[in-house]
C-alpha positions in Angstrom: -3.3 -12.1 -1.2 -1.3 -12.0 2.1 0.6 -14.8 0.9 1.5 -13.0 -2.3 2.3 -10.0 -0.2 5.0 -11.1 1.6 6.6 -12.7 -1.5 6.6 -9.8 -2.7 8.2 -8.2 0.3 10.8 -10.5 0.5 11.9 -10.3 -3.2 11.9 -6.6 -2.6 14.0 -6.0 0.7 16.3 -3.7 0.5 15.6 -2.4 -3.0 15.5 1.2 -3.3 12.9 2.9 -5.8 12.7 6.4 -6.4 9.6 8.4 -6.8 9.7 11.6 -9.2 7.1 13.3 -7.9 4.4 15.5 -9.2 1.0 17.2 -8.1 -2.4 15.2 -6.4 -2.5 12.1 -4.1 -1.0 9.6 -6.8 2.5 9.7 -5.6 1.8 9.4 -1.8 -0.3 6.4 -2.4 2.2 4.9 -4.6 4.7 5.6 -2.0 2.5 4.0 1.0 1.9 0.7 -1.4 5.7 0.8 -2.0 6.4 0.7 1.2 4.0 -2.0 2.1 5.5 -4.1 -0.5 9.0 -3.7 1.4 10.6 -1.0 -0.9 12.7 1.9 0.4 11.3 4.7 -1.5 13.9 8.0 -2.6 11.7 10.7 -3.8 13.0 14.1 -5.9 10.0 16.3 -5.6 8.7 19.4 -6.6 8.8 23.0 -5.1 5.1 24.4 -5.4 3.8 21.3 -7.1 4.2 18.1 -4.5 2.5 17.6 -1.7 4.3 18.4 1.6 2.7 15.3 2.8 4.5 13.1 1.0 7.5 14.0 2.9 5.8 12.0 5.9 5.3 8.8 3.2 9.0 8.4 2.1 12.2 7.1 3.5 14.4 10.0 1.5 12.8 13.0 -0.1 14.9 15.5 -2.1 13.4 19.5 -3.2 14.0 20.9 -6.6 12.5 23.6 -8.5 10.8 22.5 -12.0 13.3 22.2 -14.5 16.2 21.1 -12.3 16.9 18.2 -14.2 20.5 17.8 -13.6 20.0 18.3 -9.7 17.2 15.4 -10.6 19.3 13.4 -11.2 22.0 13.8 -9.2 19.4 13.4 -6.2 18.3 9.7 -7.5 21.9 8.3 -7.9 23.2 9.8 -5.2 20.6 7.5 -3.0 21.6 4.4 -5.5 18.3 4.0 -7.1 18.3 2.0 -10.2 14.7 1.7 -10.8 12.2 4.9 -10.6 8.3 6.3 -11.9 7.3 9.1 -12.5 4.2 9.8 -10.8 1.6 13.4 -10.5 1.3 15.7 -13.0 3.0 19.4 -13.6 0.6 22.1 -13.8 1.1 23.4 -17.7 0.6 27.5 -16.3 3.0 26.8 -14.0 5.4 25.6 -16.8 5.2 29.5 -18.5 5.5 31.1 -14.9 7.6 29.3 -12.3 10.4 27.2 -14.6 14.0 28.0 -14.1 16.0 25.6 -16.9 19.5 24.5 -15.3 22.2 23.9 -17.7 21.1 20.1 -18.5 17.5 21.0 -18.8 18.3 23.4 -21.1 20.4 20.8 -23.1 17.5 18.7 -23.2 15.1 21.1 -24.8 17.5 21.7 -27.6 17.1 18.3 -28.5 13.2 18.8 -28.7 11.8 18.5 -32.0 7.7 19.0 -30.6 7.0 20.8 -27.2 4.4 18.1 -26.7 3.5 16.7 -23.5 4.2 13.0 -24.9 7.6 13.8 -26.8 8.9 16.0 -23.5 8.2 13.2 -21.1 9.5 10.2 -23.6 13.0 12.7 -24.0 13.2 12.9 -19.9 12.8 9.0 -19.8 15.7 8.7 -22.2 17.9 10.8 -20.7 17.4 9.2 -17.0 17.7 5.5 -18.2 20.8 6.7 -19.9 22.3 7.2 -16.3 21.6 3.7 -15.8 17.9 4.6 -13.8 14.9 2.3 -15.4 11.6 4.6 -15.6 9.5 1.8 -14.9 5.2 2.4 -15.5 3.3 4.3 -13.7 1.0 0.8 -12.7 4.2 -0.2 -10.8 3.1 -1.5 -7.5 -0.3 -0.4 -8.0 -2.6 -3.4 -8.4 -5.9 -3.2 -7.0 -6.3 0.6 -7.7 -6.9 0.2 -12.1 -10.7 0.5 -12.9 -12.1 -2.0 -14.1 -14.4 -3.0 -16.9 -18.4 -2.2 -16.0 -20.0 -0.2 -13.5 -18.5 0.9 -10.0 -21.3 2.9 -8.7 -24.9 2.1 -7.5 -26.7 4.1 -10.5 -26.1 2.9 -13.5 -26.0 5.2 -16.7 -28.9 5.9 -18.7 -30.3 5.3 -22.3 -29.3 9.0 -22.9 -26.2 9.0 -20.8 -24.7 6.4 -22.7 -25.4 8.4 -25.7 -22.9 11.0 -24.5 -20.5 8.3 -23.5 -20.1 6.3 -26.6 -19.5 9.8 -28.1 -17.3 11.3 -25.6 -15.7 7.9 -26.1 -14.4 8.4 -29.7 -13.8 12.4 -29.3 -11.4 11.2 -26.6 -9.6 9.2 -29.0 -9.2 11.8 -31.6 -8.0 14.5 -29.1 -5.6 12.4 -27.9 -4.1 11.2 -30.5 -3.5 15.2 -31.3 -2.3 15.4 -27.4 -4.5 18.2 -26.4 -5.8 16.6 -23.6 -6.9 13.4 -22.0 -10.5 14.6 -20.9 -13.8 15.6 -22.6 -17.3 16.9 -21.2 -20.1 16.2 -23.1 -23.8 17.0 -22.9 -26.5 15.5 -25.2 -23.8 14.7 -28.3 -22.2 17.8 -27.8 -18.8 18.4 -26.5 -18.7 21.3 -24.4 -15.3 21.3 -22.7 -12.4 19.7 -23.9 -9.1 19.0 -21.6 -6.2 21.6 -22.2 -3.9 23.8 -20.3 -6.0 23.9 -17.3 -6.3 20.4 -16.6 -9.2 17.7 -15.6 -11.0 19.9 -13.0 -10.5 22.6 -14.8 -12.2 21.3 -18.0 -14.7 19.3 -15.8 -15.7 22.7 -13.7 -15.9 24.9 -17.3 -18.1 22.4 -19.0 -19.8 21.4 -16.7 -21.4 24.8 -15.8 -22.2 25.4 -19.8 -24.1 22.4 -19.9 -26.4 23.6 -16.7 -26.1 20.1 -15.0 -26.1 16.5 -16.6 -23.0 16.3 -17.9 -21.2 13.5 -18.9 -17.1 13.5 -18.3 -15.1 10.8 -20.4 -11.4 10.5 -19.2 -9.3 8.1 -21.6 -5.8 7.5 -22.2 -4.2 8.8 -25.6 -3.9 6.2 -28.1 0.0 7.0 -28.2 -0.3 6.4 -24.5 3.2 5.7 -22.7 2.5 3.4 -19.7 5.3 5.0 -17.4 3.9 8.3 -17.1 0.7 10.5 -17.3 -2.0 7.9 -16.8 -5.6 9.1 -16.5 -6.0 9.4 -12.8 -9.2 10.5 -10.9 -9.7 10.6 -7.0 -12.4 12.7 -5.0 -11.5 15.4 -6.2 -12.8 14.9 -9.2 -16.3 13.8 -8.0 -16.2 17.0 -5.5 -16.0 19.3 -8.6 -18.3 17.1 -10.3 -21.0 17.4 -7.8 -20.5 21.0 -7.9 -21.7 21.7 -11.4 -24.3 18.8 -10.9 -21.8 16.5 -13.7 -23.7 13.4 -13.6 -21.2 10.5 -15.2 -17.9 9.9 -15.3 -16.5 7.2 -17.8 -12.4 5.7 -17.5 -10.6 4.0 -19.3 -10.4 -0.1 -17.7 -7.5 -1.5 -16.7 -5.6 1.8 -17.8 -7.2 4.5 -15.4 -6.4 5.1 -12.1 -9.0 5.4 -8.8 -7.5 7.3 -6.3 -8.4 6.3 -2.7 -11.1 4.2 -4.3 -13.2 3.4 -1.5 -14.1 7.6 -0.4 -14.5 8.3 -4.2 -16.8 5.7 -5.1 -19.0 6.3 -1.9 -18.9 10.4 -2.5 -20.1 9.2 -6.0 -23.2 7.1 -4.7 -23.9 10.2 -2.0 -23.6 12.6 -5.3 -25.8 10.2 -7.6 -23.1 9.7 -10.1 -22.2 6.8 -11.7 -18.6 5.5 -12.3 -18.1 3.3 -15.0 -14.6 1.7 -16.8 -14.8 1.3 -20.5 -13.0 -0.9 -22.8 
């Protein structure tokens, strides 16, 4: 692995990536990882949305407002990045409340035909590639923090549990594929939250208190899924607003899902009695 490492760093120095940053701990651990692989990171992040931390995690770091897209991009080529991800989500309530469009951002939504997550993201891509920035994925520099296939946890899920999971499973599916959400809550065959405006802990916290404890949370990608943004993503967070409502499983999606600082979120989930498991 060391060995690997430091071919890795040394096909790497000097290259620049650049970071378009969103909310949670995914783009500061993707900027530490970067970093450790020898990359000089540029990130363009948001006002009211990013971190403040990360600032501390990156070599450059640029502040816009959401919907700044032409200042965007004027902030990754004036730092000579060629290659960039797009990592963190956008809070959809913040979308209705704290956008102002700039003149390209505004040129870009004529061009929408659906305001869907999927097709807004896809149209973004396009339009930085086309000023010759690559949006590479979002597993960019990231091995070793996918789930993977089987249980992570001590406790395994039950008969019952698995019920719920299986079901949850193929719910996921079909509400993805309609790109409501990437998250469902379900409690004995019944789905009693699913993912929308308000995001995973939102859902999770709402569903989990009408179920009254023993809920099961399935988090999967869409089947339209585009690897270079909007991965399922859970850190411990998620199991801290789990534990609250007495949530009892959470299933992911292998090799597609991301576990946020992996180690404290898998051993809050032992202390909490939930089990973690990555489905294929």
């Amino acid at each position: 692995m060391a060995k690997q490492v430091a071919e890795h760093r040394h096909a790497s120095d000097g290259q620049r990536i650049g970071l378009i940053a969103g909310n949670g701990r995914f783009p500061i651990i993707f900027a530490d990882n970067a970093k450790r692989l020898g990359y000089s990171v540029s990130a363009v992040a948001h006002e009211g949305e990013t971190d403040p931390e990360l600032a501390r995690h990156v070599d450059h770091i640029h502040w816009i407002k959401i919907g700044q897209f032409g200042k965007l991009i004027e902030a990754l080529k004036g730092d000579g990045v060629q290659r960039a991800v797009m990592l963190g989500g956008i809070k959809k309530t913040h979308i209705f409340s704290t956008v102002r469009p700039d003149f390209r951002a505004l040129a870009l939504a004529a061009k929408l035909i659906h305001l869907k997550d999927d097709d807004i993201l896809r149209r973004v891509a396009e339009e930085i590639e086309q000023e010759g920035i690559q949006i590479c994925e979002s597993t960019f520099g990231l091995e070793g923090i996918l789930v993977e296939e089987g249980t992570l946890t001590r406790r395994e899920p039950s008969k019952k549990e698995w019920e719920d999971i299986r079901y949850g499973w193929d719910v996921g599916k079909q509400i993805g594929a309609l790109d409501i959400g990437q998250c469902v809550v379900v409690k004995d065959r019944v789905i009693v939250a699913v993912e929308a405006v308000e995001g995973t802990d939102g859902a999770i916290r709402r569903g989990g208190e009408l179920a009254h404890g023993g809920a099961v949370v399935v988090k999967r990608c869409k089947p339209q899924q585009d690897l270079r943004f909007d991965l399922p993503a859970v850190g411990p967070r998620t199991i801290e607003v789990m534990e609250s409502v007495k949530a009892s499983v959470l299933a992911l999606e292998a090799g597609r899902g991301i576990l946020l600082d992996r180690d404290d979120t898998i051993a809050k989930a032992n202390r909490a009695g939930i089990a973690i498991i990555g489905m294929t």
